[in-house]
C-alpha positions in Angstrom: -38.1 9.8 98.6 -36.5 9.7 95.7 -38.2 7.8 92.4 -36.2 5.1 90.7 -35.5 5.9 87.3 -36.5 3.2 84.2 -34.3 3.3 81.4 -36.8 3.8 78.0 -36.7 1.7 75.6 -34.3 2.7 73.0 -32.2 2.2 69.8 -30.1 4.6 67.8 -31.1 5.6 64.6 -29.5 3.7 61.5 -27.5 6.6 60.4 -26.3 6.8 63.3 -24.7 3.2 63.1 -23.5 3.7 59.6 -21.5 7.0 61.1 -20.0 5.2 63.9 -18.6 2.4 61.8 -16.6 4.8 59.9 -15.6 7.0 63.0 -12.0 5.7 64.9 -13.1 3.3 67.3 -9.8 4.3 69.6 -11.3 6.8 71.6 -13.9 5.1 72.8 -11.8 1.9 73.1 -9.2 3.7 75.3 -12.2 5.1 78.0 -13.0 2.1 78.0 -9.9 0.0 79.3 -9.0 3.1 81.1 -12.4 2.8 82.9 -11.7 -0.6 83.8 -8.3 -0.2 84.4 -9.2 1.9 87.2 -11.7 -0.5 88.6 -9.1 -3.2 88.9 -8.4 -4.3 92.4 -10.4 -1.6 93.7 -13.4 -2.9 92.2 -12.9 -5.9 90.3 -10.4 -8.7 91.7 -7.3 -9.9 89.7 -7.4 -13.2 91.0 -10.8 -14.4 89.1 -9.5 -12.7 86.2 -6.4 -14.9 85.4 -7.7 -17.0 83.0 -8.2 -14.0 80.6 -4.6 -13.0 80.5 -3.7 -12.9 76.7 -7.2 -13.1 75.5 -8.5 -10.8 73.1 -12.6 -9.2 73.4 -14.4 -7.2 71.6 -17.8 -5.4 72.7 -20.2 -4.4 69.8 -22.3 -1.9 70.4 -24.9 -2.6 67.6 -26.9 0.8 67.2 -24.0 2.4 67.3 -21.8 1.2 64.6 -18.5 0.7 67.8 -16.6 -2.2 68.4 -14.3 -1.6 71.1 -11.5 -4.4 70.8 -8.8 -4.6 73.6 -7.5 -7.6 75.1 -6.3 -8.3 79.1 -2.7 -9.2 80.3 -0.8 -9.3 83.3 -0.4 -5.6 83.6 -4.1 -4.5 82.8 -6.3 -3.8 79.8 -5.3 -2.5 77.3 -6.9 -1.8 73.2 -5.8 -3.6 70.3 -5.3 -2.7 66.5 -5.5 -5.6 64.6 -8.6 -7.2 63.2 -7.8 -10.7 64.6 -10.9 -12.6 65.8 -11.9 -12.0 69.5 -11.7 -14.9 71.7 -15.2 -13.5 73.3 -17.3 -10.9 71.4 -20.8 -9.3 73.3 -22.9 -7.8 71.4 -25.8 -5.7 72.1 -27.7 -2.1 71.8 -26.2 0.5 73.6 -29.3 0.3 75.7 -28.7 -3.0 77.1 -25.0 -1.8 77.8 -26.6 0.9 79.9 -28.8 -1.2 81.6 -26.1 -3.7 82.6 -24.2 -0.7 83.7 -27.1 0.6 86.0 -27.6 -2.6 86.8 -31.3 -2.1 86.0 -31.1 -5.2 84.1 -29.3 -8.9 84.6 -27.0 -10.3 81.6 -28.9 -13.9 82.4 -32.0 -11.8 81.5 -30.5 -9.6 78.0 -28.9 -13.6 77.0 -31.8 -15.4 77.5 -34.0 -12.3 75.6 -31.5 -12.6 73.2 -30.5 -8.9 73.5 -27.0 -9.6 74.4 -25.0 -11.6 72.2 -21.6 -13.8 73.0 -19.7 -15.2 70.2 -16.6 -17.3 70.6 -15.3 -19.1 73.7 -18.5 -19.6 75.2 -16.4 -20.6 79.0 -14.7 -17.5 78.7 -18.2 -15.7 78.2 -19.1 -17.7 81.7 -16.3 -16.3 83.1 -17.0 -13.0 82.3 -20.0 -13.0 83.4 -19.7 -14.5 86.8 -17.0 -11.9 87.2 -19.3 -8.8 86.5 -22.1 -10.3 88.6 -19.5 -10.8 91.4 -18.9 -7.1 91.3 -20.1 -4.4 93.9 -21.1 -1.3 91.9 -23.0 1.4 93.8 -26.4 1.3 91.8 -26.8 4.1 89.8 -29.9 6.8 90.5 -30.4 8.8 87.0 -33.2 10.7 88.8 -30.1 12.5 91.1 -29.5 13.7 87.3 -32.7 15.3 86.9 -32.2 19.3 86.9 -34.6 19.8 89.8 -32.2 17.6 91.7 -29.1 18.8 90.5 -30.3 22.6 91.3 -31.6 21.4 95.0 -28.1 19.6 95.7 -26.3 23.0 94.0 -28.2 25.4 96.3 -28.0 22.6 99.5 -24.1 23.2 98.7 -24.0 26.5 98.2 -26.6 27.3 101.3 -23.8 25.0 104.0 -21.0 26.8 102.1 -22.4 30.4 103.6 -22.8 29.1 107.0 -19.4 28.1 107.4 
C-alpha cells in the first residue's frame, strides 16, 4: 500500500528570489512551453484553447524571483522577449505551482486562499482554468520517489531482467 505523499509547506528563501530576478528567465521559459507543447492534443485539446491565440501570459513564480512570459498562437506556445503587459498573469509560490501540478491542491482553493494570483483579463483567467481542470493528468505519487522505492523498483528490474 503505498502512502500518499503531502507536499510541506514551503517558500524559498528571500535570497533566493532576489537571485532569480537577475538570472535569464529563458531557460526556464522555454521548458516550459516545450512542456506544454508536448501536452497539446495529446493532453490538452486545441479546440477549448482558441480563444487564447495571440494572447500573451506570464506565470510568476513569487519565491522564486521567475516570470516565465510566452504567449499562444495557432502553431503552439511559444516564449516572448518583450516586457509588454500580459493579457493574464498567475502568480503564486512555487509551492502552490507544485501543488496544482500534483494536483494535491484545486486553483478554486489557492484563488479563494488567495495563494494564486490572476491579474488582467479576468475571462481569460476563467478560461484557463476551466481548461487545466478539464485536463486528465495521471496524479502524481512523490512517495514512488522515495529511495526505498526507487531501490525496490531498481532491484524488481534488475531481478526479471535475470530470469529472462
Amino acid at each position: 500500500m503505498t502512502q500518499q505523499f503531502k507536499l510541506p509547506d514551503f517558500t524559498l528563501p528571500a535570497p533566493l528570489a532576489r537571485i532569480g530576478a537577475k538570472l535569464p528567465q529563458l531557460p526556464p521559459t522555454l521548458a516550459l512551453v516545450t512542456g506544454l507543447n508536448l501536452a497539446l492534443g495529446r493532453m490538452i485539446p486545441r479546440e477549448p484553447l482558441e480563444p487564447l491565440i495571440g494572447k500573451r501570459f506570464a506565470i510568476r513564480v513569487l519565491d522564486a524571483g521567475m516570470t516565465l512570459r510566452f504567449a499562444y498562437g495557432s502553431r503552439g506556445f511559444r516564449p516572448i522577449f518583450d516586457s509588454a503587459p500580459a493579457d493574464l498573469t498567475i502568480s503564486a509560490r512555487s509551492r502552490d505551482f507544485i501543488a496544482l501540478l500534483t494536483r494535491e491542491e484545486d486553483p478554486d482553493t489557492l484563488f479563494f486562499s488567495r495563494r494564486l494570483l490572476n491579474e488582467g483579463d479576468t475571462d481569460l483567467g476563467l478560461l484557463v482554468k476551466n481548461t487545466l481542470d478539464g485536463i486528465e493528468l495521471p496524479r502524481f505519487d512523490a512517495a514512488r520517489l522515495s529511495p526505498a522505492e526507487v531501490l525496490r523498483r531498481l532491484r524488481e528490474r534488475l531481478a526479471t531482467a535475470r530470469a529472462t
